[in-house]
C-alpha positions as a Markdown table, in Angstrom:
| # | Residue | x | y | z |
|---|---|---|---|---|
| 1 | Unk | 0.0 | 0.0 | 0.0 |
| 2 | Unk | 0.9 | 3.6 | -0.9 |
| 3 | Unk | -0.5 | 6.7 | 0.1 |
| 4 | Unk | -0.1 | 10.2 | -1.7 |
| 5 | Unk | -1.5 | 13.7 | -0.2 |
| 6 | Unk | -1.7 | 16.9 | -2.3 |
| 7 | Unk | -1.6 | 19.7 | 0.1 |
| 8 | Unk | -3.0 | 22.8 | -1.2 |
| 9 | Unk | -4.4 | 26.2 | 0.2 |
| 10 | Unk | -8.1 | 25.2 | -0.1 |
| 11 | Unk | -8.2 | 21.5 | 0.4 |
| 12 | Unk | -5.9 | 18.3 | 1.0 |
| 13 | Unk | -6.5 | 15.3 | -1.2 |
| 14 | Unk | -4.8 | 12.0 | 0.2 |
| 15 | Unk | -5.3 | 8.3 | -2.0 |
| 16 | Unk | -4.7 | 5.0 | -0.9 |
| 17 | Unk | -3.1 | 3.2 | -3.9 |
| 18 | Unk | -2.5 | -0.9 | -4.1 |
| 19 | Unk | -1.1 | -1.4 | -7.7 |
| 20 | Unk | -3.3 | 0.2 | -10.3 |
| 21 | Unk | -6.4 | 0.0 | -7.5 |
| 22 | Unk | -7.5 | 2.8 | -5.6 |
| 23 | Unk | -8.5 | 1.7 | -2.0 |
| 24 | Unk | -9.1 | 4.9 | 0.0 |
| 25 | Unk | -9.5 | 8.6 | -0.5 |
| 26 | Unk | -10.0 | 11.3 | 2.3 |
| 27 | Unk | -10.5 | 15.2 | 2.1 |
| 28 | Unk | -10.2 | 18.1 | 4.3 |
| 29 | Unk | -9.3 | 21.4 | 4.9 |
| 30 | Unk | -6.0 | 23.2 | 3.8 |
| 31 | Unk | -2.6 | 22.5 | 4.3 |
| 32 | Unk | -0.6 | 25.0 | 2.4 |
| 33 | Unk | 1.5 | 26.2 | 5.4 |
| 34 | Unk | 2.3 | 29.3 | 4.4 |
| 35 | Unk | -1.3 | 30.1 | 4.2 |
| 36 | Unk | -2.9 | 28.4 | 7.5 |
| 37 | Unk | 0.1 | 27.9 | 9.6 |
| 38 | Unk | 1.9 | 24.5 | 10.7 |
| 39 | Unk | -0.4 | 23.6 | 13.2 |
| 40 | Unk | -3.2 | 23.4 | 10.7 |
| 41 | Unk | -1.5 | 22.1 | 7.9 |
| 42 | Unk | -0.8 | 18.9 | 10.3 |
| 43 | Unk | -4.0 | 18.8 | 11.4 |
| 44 | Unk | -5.7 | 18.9 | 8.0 |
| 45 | Unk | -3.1 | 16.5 | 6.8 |
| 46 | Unk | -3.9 | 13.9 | 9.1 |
| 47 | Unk | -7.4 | 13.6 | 8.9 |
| 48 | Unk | -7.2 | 13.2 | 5.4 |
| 49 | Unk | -4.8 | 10.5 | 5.6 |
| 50 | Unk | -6.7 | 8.5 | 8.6 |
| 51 | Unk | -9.9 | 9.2 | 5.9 |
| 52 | Unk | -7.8 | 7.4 | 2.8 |
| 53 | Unk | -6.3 | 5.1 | 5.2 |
| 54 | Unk | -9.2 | 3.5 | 6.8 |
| 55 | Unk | -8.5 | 0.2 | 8.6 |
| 56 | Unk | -5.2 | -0.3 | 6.8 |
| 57 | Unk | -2.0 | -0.6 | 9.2 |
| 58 | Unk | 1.2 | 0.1 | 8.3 |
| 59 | Unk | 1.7 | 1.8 | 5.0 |
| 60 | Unk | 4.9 | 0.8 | 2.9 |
| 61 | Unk | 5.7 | 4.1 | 1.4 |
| 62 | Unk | 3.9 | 7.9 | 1.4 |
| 63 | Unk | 4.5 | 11.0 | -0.8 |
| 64 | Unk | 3.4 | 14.4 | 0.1 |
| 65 | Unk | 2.8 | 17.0 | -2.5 |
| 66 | Unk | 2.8 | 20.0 | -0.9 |
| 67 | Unk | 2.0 | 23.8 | -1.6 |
| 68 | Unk | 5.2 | 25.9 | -0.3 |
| 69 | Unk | 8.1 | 23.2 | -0.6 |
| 70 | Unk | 11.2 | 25.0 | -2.7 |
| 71 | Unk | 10.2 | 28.1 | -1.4 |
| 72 | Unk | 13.1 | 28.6 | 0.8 |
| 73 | Unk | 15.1 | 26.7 | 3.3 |
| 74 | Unk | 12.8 | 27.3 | 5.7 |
| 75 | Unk | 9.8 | 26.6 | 4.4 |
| 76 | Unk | 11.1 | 23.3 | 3.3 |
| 77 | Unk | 12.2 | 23.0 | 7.1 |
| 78 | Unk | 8.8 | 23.3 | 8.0 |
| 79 | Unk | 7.5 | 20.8 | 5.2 |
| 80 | Unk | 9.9 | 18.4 | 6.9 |
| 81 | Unk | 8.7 | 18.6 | 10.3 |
| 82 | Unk | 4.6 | 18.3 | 9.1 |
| 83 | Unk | 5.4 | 15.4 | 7.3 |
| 84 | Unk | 7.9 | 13.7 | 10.0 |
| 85 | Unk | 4.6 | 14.0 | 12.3 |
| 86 | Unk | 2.0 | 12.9 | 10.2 |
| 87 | Unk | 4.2 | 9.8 | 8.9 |
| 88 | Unk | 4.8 | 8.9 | 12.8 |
| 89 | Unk | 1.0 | 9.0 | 13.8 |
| 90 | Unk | -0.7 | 7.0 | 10.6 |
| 91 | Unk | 2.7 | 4.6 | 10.6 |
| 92 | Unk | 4.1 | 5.1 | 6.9 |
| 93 | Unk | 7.6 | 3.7 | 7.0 |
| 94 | Unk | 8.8 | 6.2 | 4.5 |
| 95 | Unk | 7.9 | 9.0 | 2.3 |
| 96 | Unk | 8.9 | 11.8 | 0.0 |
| 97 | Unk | 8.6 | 15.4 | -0.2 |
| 98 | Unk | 8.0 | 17.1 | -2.9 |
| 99 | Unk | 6.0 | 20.7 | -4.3 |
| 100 | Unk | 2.5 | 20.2 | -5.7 |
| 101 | Unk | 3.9 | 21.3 | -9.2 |
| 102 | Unk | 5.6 | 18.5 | -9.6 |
| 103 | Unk | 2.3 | 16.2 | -8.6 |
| 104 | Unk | 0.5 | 18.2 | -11.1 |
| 105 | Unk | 3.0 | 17.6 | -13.8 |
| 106 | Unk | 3.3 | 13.8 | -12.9 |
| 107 | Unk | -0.6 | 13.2 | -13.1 |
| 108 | Unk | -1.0 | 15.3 | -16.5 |
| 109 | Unk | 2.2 | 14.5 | -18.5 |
| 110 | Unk | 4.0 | 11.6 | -16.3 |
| 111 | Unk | 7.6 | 11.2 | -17.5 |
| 112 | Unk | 7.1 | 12.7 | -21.2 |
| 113 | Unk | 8.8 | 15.8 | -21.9 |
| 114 | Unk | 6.3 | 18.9 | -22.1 |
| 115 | Unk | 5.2 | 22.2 | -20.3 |
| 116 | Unk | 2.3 | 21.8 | -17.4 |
| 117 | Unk | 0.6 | 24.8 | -15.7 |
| 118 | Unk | -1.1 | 24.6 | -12.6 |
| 119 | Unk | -3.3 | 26.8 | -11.4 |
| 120 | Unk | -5.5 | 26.1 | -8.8 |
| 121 | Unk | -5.7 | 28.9 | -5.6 |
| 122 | Unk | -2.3 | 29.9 | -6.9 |
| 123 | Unk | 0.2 | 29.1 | -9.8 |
| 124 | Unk | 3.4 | 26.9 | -10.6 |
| 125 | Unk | 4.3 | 25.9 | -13.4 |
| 126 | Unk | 6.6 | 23.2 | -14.9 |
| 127 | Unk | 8.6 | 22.3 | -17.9 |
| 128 | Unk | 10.5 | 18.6 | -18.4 |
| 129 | Unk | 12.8 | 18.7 | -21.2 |
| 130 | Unk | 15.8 | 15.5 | -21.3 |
| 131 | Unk | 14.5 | 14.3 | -18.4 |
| 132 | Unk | 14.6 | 17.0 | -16.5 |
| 133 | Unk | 12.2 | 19.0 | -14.9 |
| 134 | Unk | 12.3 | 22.7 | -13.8 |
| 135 | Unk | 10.2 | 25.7 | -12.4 |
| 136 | Unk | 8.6 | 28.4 | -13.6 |
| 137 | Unk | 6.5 | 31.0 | -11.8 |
| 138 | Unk | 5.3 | 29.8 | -8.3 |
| 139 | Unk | 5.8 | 33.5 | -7.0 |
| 140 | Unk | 3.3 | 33.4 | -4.0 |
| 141 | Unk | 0.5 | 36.0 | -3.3 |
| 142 | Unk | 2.2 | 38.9 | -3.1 |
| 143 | Unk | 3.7 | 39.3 | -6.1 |
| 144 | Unk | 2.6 | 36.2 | -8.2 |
| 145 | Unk | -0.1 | 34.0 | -8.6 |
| 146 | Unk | -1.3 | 35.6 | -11.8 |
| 147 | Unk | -3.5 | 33.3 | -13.8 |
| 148 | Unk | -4.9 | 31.1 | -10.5 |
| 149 | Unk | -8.0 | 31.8 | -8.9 |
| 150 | Unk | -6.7 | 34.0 | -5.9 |
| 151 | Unk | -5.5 | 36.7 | -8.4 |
| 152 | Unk | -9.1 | 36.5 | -10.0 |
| 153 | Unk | -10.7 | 36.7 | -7.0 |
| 154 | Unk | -8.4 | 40.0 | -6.1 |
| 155 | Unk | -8.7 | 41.1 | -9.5 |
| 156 | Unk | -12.3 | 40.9 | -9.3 |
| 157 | Unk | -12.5 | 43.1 | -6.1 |
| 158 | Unk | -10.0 | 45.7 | -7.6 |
| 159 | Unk | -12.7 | 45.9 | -10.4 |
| 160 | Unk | -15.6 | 46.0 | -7.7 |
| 161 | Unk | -13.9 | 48.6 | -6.3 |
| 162 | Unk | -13.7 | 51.1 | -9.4 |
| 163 | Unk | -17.7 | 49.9 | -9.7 |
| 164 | Unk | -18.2 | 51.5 | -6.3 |
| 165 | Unk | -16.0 | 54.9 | -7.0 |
| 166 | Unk | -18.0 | 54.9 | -10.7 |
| 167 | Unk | -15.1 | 54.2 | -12.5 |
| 168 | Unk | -16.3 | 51.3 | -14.0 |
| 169 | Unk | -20.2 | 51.0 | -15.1 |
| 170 | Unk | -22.5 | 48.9 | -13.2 |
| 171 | Unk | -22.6 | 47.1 | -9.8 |
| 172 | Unk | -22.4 | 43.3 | -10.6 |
| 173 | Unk | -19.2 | 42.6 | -9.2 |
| 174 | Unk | -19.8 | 44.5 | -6.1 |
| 175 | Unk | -23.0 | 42.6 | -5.2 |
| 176 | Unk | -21.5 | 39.2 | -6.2 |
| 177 | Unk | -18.6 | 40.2 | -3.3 |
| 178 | Unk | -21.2 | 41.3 | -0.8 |
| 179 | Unk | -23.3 | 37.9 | -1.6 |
| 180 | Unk | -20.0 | 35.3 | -1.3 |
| 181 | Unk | -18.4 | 37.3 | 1.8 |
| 182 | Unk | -21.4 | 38.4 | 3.3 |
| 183 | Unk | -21.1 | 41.6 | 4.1 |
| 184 | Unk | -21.3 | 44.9 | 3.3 |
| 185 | Unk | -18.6 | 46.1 | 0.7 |
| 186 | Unk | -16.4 | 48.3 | 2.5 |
| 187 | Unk | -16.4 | 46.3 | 5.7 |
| 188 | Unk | -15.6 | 43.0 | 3.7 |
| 189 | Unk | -12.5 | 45.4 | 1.5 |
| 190 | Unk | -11.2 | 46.7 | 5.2 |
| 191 | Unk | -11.3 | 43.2 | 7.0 |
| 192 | Unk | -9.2 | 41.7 | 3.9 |
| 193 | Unk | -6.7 | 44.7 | 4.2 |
| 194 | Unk | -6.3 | 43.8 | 7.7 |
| 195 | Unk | -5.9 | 40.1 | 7.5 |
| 196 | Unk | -5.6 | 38.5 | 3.9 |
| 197 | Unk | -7.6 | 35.3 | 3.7 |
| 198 | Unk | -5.8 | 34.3 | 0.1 |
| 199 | Unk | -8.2 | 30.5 | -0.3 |
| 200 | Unk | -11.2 | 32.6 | 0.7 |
| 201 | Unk | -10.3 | 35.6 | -2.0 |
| 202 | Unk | -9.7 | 31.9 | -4.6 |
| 203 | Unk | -12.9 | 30.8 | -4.0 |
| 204 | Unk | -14.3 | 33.9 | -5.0 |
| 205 | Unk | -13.3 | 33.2 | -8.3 |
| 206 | Unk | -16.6 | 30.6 | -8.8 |
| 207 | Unk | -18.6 | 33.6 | -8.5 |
| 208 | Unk | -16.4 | 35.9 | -11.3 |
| 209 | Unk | -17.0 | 32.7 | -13.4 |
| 210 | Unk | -20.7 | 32.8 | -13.1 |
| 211 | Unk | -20.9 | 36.9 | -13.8 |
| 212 | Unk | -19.0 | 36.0 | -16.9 |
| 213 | Unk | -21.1 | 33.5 | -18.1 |
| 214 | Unk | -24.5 | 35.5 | -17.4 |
| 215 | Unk | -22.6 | 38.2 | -19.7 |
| 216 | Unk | -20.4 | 40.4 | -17.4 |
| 217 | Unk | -18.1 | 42.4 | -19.5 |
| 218 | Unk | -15.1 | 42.8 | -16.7 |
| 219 | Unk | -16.0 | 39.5 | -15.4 |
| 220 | Unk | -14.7 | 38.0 | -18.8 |
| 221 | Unk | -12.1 | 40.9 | -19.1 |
| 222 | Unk | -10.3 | 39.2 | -16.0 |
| 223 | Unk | -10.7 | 35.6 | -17.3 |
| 224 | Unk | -9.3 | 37.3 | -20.6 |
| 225 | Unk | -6.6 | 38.7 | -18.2 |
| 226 | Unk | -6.2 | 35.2 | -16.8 |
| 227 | Unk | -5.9 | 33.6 | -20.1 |
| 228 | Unk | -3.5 | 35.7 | -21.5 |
| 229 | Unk | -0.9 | 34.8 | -18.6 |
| 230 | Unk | -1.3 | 31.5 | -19.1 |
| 231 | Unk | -0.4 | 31.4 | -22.8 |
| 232 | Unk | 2.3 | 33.8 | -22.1 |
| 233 | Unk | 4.0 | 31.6 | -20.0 |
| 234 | Unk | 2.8 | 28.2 | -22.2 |
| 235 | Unk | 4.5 | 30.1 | -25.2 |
| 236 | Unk | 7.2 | 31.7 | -23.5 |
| 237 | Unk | 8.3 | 27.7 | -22.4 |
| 238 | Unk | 7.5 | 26.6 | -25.9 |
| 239 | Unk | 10.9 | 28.1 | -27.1 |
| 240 | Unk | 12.9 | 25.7 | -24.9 |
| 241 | Unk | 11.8 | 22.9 | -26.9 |
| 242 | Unk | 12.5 | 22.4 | -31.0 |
| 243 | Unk | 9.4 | 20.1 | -31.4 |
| 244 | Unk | 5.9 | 20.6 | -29.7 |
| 245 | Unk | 6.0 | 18.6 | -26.8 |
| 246 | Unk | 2.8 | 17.7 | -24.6 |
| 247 | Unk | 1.0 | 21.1 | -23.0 |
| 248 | Unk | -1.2 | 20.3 | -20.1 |
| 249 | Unk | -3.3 | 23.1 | -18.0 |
| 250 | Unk | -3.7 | 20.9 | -14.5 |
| 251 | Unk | -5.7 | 23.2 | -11.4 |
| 252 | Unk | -9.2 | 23.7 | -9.6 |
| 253 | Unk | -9.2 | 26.9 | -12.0 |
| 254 | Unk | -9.9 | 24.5 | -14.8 |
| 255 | Unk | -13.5 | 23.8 | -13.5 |
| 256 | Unk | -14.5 | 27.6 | -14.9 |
| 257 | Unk | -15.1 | 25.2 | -18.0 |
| 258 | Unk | -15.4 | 26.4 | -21.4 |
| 259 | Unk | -15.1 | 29.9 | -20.8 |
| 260 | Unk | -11.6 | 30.3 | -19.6 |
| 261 | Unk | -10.1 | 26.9 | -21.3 |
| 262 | Unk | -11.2 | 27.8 | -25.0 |
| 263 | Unk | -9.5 | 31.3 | -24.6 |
| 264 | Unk | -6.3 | 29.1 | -24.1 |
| 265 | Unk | -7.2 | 26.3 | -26.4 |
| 266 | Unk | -7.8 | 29.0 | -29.5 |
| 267 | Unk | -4.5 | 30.7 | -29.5 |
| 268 | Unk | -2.8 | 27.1 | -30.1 |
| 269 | Unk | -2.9 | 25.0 | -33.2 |
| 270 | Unk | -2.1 | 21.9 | -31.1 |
| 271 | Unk | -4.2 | 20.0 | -28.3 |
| 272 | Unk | -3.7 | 21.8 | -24.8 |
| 273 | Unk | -4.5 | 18.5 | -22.3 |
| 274 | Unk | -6.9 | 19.9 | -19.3 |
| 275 | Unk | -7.2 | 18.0 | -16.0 |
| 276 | Unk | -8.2 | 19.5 | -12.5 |
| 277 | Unk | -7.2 | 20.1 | -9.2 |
| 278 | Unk | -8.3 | 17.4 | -7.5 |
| 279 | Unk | -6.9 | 15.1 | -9.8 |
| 280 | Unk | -3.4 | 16.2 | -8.8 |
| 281 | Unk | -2.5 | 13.9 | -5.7 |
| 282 | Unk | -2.6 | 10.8 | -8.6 |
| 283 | Unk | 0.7 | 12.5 | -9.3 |
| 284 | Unk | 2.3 | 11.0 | -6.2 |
| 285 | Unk | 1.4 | 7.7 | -7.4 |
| 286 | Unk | 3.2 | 8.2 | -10.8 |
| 287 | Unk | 6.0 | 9.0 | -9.0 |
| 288 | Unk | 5.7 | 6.0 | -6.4 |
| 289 | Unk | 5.0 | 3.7 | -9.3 |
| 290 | Unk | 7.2 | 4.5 | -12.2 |
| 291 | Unk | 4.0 | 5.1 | -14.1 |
| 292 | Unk | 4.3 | 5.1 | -17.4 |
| 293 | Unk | 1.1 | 4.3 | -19.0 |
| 294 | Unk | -1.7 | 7.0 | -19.5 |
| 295 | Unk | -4.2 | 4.1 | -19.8 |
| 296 | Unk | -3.0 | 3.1 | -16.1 |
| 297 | Unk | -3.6 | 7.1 | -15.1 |
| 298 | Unk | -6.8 | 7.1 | -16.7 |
| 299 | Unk | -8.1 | 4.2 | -15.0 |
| 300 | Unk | -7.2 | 6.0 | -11.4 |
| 301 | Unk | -8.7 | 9.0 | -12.3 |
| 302 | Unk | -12.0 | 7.3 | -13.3 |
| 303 | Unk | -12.4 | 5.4 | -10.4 |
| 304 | Unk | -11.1 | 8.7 | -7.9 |
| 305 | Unk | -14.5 | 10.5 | -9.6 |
| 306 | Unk | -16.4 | 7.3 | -8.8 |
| 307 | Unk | -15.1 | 6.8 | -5.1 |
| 308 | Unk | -16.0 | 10.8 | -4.9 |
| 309 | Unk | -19.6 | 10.5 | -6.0 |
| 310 | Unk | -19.9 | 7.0 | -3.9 |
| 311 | Unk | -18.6 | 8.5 | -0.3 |
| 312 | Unk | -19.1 | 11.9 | -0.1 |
| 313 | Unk | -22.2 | 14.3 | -0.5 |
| 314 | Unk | -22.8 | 16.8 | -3.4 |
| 315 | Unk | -23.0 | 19.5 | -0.6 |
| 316 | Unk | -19.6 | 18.8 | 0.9 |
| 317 | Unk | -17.9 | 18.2 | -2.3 |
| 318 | Unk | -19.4 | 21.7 | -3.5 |
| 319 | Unk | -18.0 | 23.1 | 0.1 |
| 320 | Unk | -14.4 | 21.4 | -0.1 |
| 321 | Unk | -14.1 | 20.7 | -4.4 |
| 322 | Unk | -16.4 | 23.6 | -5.8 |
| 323 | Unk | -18.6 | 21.2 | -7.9 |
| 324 | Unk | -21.3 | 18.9 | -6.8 |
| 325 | Unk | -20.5 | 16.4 | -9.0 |
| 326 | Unk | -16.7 | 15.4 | -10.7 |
| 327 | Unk | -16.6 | 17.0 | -14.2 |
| 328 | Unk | -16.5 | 13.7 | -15.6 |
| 329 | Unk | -14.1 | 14.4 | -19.2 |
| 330 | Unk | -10.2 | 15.4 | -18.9 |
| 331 | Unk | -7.1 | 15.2 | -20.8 |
């Protein structure tokens, strides 16, 4: 038995793998550390685990795909010590460390050469080329995180924003704010000046993809905006190689659907691959595995959407996933 977590800064995936079988799956809260803190990202980490792990004992080997690893030296420190804690209390013998990048580029491309970007509450990106594999991007909040669903989320209340002062016509994307934070619009601007809440601003980003699809203009301007950062950095990776290799697009951002995924798709006369978020702690298993067979990955993915719709509720997977139901098509 294997077990692989994905550790993000809105959820924590962890699967239970016995050679091309999955046996367990859990979900919980975040565990991006540099967003919730140590404390919580152990705590999230383990109940996902004990979920995946059910009555299993010992497990042979663990990989944990986490959100914040190659930031810095400490913050790989820190990755250390969550993942020396949780491997003590479920009993995995041993395990790897690695950033959730490199999960999402396992899952979407395995070991074939190509680009992958991932963005889910914020953005990494990947390129293999001979083998092997470096980073692109991955800036954090502050500064980074263009194209993910944090930035739209912020982008959409910088837009809200010039809606209030009259900058900007109408009042769509100031009501949509007041509706998803659930308060009034200057109180819910001040509290996130005072304390940043970066998976709540992400989560936001559901309700910019509804405005656009009922018609907003700047709701689709920033999923415009979104778009053209992706293929900036899909084209700007494309020069490393002399042949097209495989492009993927891998995140929870992929669930706006049609709308954002087609502005990608039509500035490309070659098939960009799209897989999701929650998909992404598979990528532990390539690496555990040796995977080298899309058929194999396709046949865990399937039966990850069926174990979702079999043990968990539409409500909580909408609370924890942001869809009620998995999408059901990839790659």
């Amino acid at each position: 038995m294997i077990i692989s977590v994905d550790g993000g800064a809105t959820k924590t995936i962890a699967v239970l793998v016995h050679g091309n079988e999955l046996k367990g799956l859990g979900i919980s809260g975040p565990s991006n550390f540099n967003a919730v803190g140590k404390d919580v990202a152990i705590e999230n980490i383990l109940e996902a685990v004990k979920m995946a792990k059910g009555e299993s004992k010992k497990i042979k080997e663990g990989i944990f795909s986490l959100a914040g690893v190659g930031d810095s030296e400490e913050s790989d420190r820190i990755a250390n010590e969550i993942c020396n804690v949780v491997s003590n209390k479920m009993e995995i013998e041993s395990y790897r460390i690695y950033n959730d990048g490199v999960a999402a580029y396992r899952m979407a491309n395995l070991f074939e050469d190509g680009i992958v970007v991932a963005s889910g509450t914020g953005n990494v990106n990947y390129f293999q080329k001979g083998n092997t594999l470096r980073r692109l991007g991955g800036w954090g909040w502050f500064a980074g995180d263009e194209g993910s669903a944090s930035w739209i989320g912020r982008r959409a209340l910088t837009y809200a924003i010039r809606q209030y002062d009259g900058i900007f016509e109408g009042d769509e994307l100031i009501k949509a704010a007041e509706e998803y934070f659930g308060k009034p619009f200057k109180e819910l601007i001040w509290s996130l000046e005072i304390k940043p809440n970066k998976p709540l601003v992400a989560g936001f980003a559901t309700k910019v993809v509804e405005l656009a699809n009922k018609g907003s203009k700047y709701a689709d301007l920033i999923l415009t905006e979104a778009s053209e950062y992706i293929v900036s950095v899909i084209k700007r990776l494309l020069k490393e190689f002399n042949v097209i290799p495989r492009v993927s697009l891998v995140g929870g951002l992929m669930m706006a659907g049609d709308i954002l995924v087609n502005k990608i798709r039509n500035q490309f006369p070659f098939n960009v691959h799209v897989f999701y978020g929650y998909q992404v702690a598979m990528g532990g298993v390539v690496i555990l595995e040796n995977m080298k067979s899309f058929d194999d990955m396709n046949s865990l993915l399937q039966q990850l959407d069926l174990l979702l719709k079999r043990n968990f509720s539409p409500d909580f997977l909408q609370k924890m996933l942001f869809f009620r139901e998995p999408p059901g098509k990839w790659g």
